[in-house]
C-alpha positions as CSV (number, residue, x, y, z in Angstrom):
1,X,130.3,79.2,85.5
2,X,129.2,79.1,89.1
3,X,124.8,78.9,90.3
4,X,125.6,82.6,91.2
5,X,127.1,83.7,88.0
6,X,124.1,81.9,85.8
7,X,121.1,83.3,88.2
8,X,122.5,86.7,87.9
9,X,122.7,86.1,83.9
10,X,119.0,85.2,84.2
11,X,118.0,88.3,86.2
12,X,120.0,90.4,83.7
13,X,118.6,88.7,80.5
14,X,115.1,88.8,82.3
15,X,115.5,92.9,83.1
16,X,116.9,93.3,79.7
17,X,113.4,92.0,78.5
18,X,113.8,88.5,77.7
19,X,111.1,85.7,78.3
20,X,112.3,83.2,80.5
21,X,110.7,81.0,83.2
22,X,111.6,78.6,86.2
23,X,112.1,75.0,86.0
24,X,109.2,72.6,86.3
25,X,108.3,71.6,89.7
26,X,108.9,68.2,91.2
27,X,107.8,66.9,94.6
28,X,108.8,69.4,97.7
29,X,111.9,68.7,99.9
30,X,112.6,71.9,101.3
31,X,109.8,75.0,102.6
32,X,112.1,78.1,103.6
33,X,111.5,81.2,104.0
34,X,114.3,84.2,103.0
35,X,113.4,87.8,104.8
36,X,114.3,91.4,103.2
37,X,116.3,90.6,100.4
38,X,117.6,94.7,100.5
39,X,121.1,93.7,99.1
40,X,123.0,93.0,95.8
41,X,121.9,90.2,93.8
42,X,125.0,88.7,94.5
43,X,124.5,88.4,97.8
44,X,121.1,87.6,97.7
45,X,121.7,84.9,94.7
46,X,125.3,83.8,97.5
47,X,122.9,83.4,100.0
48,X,120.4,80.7,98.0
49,X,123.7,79.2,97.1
50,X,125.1,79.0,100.2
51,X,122.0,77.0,101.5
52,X,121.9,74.4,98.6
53,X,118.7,76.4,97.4
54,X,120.0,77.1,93.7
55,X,120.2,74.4,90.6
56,X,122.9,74.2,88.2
57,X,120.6,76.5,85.6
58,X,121.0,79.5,88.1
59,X,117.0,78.5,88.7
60,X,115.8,77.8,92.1
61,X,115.9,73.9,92.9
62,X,112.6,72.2,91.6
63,X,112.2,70.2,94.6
64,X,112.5,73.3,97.1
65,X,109.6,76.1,97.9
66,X,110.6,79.4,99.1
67,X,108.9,82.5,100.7
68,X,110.3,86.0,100.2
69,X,109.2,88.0,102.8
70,X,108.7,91.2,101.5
71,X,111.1,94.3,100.9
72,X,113.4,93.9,97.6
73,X,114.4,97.5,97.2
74,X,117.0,99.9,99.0
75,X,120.2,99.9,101.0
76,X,122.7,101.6,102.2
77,X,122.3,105.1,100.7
78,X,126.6,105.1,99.6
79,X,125.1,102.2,97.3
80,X,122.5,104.3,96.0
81,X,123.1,103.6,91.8
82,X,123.6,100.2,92.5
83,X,120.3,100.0,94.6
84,X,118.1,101.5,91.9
85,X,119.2,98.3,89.9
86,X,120.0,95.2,92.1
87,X,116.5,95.2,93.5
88,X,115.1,95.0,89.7
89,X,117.2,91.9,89.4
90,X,116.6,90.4,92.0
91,X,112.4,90.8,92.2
92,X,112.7,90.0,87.9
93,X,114.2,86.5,88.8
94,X,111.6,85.7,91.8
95,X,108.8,86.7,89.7
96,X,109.6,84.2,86.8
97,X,109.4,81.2,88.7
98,X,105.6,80.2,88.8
99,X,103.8,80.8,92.0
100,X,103.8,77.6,93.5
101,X,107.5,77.8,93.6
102,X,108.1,81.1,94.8
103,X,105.5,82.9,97.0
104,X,106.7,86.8,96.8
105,X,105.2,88.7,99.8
106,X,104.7,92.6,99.7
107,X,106.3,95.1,101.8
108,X,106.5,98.8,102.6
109,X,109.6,99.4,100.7
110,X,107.5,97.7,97.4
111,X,104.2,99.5,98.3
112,X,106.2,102.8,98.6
113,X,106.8,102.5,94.6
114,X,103.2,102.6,93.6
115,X,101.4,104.3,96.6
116,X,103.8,107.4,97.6
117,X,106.0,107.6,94.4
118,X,102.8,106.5,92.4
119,X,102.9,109.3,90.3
120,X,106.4,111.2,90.7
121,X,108.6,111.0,87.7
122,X,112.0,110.2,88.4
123,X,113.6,114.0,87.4
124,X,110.6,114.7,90.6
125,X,112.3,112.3,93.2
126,X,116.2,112.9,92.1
127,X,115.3,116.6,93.0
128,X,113.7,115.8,96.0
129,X,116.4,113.6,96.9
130,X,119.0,116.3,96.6
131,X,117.3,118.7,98.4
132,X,116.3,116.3,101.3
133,X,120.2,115.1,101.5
134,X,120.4,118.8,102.2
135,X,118.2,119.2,105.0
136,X,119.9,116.0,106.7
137,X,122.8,118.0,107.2
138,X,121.6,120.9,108.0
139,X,122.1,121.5,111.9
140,X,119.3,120.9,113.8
141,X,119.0,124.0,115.5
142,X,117.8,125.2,112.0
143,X,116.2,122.0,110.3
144,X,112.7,122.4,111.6
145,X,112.9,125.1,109.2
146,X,114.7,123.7,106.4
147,X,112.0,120.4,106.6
148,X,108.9,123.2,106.5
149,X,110.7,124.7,103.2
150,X,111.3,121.3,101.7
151,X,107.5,120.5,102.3
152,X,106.5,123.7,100.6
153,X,109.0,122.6,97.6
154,X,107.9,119.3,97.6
155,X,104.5,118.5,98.6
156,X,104.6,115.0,96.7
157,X,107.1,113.7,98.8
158,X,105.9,112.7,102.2
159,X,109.0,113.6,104.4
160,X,112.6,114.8,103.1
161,X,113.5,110.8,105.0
162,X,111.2,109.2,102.3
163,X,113.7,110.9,99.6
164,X,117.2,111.0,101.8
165,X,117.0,107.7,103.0
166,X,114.2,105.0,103.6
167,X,113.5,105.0,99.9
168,X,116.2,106.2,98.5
169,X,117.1,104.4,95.3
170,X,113.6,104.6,93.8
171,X,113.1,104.5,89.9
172,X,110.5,104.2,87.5
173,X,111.6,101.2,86.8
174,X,110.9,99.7,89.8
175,X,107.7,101.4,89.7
176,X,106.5,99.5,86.5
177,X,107.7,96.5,87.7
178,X,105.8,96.5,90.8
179,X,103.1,97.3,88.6
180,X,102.9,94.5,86.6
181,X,103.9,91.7,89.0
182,X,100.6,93.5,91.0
183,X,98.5,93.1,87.5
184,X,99.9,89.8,87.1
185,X,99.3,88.6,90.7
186,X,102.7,87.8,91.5
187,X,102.5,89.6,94.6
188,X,100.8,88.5,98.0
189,X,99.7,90.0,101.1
190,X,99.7,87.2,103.1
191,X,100.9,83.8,102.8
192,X,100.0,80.7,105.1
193,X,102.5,77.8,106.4
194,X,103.5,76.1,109.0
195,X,106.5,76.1,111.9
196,X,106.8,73.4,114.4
197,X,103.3,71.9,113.4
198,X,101.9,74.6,113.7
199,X,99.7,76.8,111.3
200,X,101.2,80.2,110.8
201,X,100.3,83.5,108.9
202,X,102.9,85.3,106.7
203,X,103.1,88.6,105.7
204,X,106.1,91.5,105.8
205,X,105.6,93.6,109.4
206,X,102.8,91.3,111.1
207,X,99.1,91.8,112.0
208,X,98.0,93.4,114.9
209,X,94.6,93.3,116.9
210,X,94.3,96.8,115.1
211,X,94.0,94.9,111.5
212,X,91.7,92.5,112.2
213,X,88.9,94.5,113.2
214,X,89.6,96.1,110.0
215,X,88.8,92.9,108.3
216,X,86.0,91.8,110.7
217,X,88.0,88.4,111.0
218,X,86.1,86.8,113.3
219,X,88.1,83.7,112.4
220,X,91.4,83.7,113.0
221,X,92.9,80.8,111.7
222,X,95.9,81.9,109.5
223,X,94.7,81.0,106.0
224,X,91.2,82.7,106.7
225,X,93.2,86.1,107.6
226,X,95.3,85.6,104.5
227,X,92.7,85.1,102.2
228,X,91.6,88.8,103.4
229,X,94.3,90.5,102.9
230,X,95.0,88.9,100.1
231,X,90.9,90.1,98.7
232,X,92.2,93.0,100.1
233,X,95.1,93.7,97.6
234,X,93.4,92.4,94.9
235,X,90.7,95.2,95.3
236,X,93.3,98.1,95.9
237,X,95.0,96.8,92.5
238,X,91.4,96.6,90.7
239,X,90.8,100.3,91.0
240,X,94.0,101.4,89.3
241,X,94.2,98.3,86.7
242,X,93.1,100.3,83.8
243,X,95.3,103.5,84.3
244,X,98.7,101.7,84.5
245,X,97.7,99.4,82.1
246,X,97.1,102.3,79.9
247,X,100.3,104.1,81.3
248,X,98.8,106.3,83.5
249,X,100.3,107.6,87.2
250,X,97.9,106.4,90.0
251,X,98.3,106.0,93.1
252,X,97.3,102.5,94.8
253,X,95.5,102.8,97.9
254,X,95.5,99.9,101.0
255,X,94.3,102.2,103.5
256,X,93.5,101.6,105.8
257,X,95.1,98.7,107.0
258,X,98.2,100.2,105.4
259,X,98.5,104.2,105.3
260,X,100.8,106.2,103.3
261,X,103.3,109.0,104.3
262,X,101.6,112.6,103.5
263,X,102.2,115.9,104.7
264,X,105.3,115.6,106.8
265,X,104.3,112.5,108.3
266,X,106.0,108.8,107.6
267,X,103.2,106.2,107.1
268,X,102.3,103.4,109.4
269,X,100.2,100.4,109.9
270,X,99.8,96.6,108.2
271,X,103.4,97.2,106.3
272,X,105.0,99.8,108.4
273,X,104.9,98.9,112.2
274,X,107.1,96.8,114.4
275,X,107.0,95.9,117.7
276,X,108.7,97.9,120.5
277,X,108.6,98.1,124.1
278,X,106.9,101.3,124.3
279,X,108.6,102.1,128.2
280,X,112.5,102.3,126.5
281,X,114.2,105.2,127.5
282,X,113.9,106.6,123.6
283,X,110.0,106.1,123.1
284,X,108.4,108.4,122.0
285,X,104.5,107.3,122.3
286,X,102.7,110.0,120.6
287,X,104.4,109.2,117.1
288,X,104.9,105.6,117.1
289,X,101.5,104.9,118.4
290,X,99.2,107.8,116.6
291,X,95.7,106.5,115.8
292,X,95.9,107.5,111.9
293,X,98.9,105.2,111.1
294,X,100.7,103.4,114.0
295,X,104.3,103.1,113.0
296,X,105.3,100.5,116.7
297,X,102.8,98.7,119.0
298,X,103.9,96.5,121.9
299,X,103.4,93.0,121.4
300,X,102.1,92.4,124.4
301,X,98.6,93.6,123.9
302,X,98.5,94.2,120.3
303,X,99.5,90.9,119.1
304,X,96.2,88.1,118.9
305,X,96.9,85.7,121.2
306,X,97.0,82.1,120.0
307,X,98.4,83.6,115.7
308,X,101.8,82.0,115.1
309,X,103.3,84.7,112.4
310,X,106.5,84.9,110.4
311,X,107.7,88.0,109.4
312,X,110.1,90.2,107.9
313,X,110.9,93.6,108.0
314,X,112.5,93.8,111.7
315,X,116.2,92.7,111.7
316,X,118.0,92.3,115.0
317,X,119.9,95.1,115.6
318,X,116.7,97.4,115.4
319,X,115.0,94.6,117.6
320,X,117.3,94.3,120.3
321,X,117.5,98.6,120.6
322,X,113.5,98.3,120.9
323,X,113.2,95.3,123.2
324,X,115.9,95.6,125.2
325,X,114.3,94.5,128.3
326,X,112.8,91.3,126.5
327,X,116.0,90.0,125.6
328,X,117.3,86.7,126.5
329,X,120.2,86.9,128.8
330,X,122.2,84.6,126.0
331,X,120.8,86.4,123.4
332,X,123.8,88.9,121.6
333,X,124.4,91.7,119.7
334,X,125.5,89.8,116.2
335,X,124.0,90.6,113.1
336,X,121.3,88.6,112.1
337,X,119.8,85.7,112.6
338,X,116.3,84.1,112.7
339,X,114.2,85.2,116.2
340,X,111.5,84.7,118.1
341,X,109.4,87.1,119.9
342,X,106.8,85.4,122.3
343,X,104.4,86.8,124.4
344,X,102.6,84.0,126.9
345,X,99.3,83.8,128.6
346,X,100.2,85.7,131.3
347,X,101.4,88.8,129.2
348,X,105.0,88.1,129.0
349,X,107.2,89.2,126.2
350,X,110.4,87.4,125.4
351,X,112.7,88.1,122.5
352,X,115.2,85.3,122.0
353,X,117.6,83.8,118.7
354,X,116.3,80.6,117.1
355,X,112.8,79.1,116.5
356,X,111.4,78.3,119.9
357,X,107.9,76.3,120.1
358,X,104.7,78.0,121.2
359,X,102.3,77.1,123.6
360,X,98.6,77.1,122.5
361,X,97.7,80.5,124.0
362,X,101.0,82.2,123.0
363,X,101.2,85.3,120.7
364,X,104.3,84.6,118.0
365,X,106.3,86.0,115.8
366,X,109.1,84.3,114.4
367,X,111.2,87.4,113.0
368,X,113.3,86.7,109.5
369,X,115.1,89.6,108.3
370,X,118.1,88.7,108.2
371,X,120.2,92.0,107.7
372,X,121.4,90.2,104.3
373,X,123.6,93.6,103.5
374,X,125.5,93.6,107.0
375,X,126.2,90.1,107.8
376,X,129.7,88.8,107.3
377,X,128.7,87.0,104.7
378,X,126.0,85.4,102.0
379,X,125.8,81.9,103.9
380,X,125.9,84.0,107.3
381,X,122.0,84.8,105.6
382,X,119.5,83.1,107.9
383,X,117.1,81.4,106.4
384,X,113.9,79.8,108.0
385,X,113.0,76.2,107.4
386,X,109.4,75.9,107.3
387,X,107.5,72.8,107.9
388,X,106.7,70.7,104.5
């Protein structure tokens, strides 16, 4: 039986409510990182394989200490039955390896399941789905007015893309799973590490200049700013503790830093935005930048200069459509890939593959999703190799 074969058994047995737990932890050799695991678990599981990350036990390897980045539900909507499953198996198997192994980091398509769908029942969101795969082909002459019927019909479902699309395979399941890894404190905010020597902040989509006011962080040294974020959680979970641990819908709230879809409108902010270059010819500023809940900022004055960050959430086809005119000249279209987005002292912005070193004074972001659905294949997943 093959690493793959035995860590999917585990997920399976661990979904199918069995009590099992990682291996015991031995001296580090290996700090990595993995971004937005939003594929099958045998990929996902192929791609720790292909890197020499799993053990023979289908367990992650005692002497190694990974990241997940955030963003364990959802793909590729033709995929849609197995998506409302694979992401179970996949987050199950993380979760029950202690926390100094594996450091799971929250993200939008996580907080979606118990802030937005905090309360809908799944009959709610299959309907909603349905009618929303409606309106996505209705032509768009008319779908201004199909979108302001499906709002009236469904009022509990932020924008017929929440259903159609972005969040497409959600479940209760999920739901109580995210539930109580948040009452266990499995998940994170923000992690701290380092890359090239240097100290870095982790979380999904990045902090902006915009976040840190919210926090008052004064200091921002990347384990101050994860410790607050990290408070931060803690207290949105604290208010609904007692009604999900009673079985109750509620909504979790991290606004906010992080602001839900309502109304007609897609959520933005701490887990939702990514950097563009806000002069492409497709920007459109009054969306991606609104006050309420910014869904893009541009790096170059949003980003605190001097924070190294890694982060998920961005792959590189999306990156390179948003930045095109920050692009390396050797930097291709491929799938993929661990980036780096830099933007110096003087205000320059530069997008470029691999991990490049920054300068003191340099805004970073060293960019990990690594479209683990698209590429070729699971050892063509990038992963990033963090300092021990």
């Amino acid at each position: 039986m093959s690493t793959v074969v035995r860590a999917i058994a585990q997920a399976t047995a661990l979904r199918g409510g069995a009590t099992l737990t990682g291996p015991t932890l031995i001296t580090p050799t290996r700090r990595l990182a993995i971004g937005d695991p939003q594929s099958s678990s045998e990929r996902f599981f192929g791609a720790l394989d292909a890197h020499d990350l799993l053990g023979d036990d289908g367990w992650l390897r005692p002497d190694v200490r990974l990241v997940a980045m955030g963003d364990y539900f959802d793909y590729r909507v033709s995929e849609r039955d197995a998506g409302r499953v694979e992401g179970v198996l996949i987050l199950s198997w993380l979760a029950a390896h202690v926390n100094d192994h594996v450091t799971i980091l929250f993200g939008n398509h996580d907080a979606v399941r118990v802030i937005e769908f905090g309360t809908i029942t799944e009959e709610r969101f299959r309907e909603a789905a349905e009618a929303a795969a409606a309106v996505s082909e209705t032509p768009r002459a008319q779908r201004a007015a199909a979108e302001t019927e499906y709002l009236t019909r469904f009022p509990d479902v932020p924008t017929p893309g929440y259903a159609a699309r972005d969040f497409n395979a959600f479940t209760v399941e999920q739901r109580a799973l995210v539930q109580r890894m948040l009452l266990a404190e499995r998940f994170s905010l923000a992690a701290k590490c380092s890359v090239h020597g240097r100290p870095a902040l982790m979380t999904h989509a990045g902090i902006t200049k915009r976040e840190l006011d919210m926090l008052c962080a004064r200091d921002h040294h990347p384990e101050t700013i994860a410790q607050m974020l990290n408070f931060r959680l803690a207290g949105g979970v604290r208010v609904v503790a007692d009604s999900w641990r009673r079985g109750e819908p509620a909504a979790m709230s991290l606004a906010p830093l992080h602001v839900p879809g309502e109304a007609g409108e897609e959520g933005g902010g701490l887990l939702y935005h990514r950097p563009a270059d806000p002069e492409r010819l497709d920007a459109d500023p009054a969306w991606e930048g609104g006050a309420r809940a910014p869904r893009k900022y541009d790096p170059r004055t949003a980003l605190p200069r001097g924070l190294v960050q890694v982060v998920g959430h961005t792959g590189h086809t999306k990156a390179i459509k948003e930045m095109p005119r920050w692009r390396a000249d050797d930097c291709d279209d491929a799938r993929g890939g661990i980036r780096t987005l830099r933007v110096d002292h003087t205000g320059t912005a530069t997008y470029r593959r691999g991990v490049h070193p920054a300068a003191p004074r340099d805004a970073v972001l060293y960019m990990t999703d690594p479209e683990m659905h698209y590429v070729a294949t699971p050892a063509d997943v990038a992963i990033l190799e963090l300092d021990l």
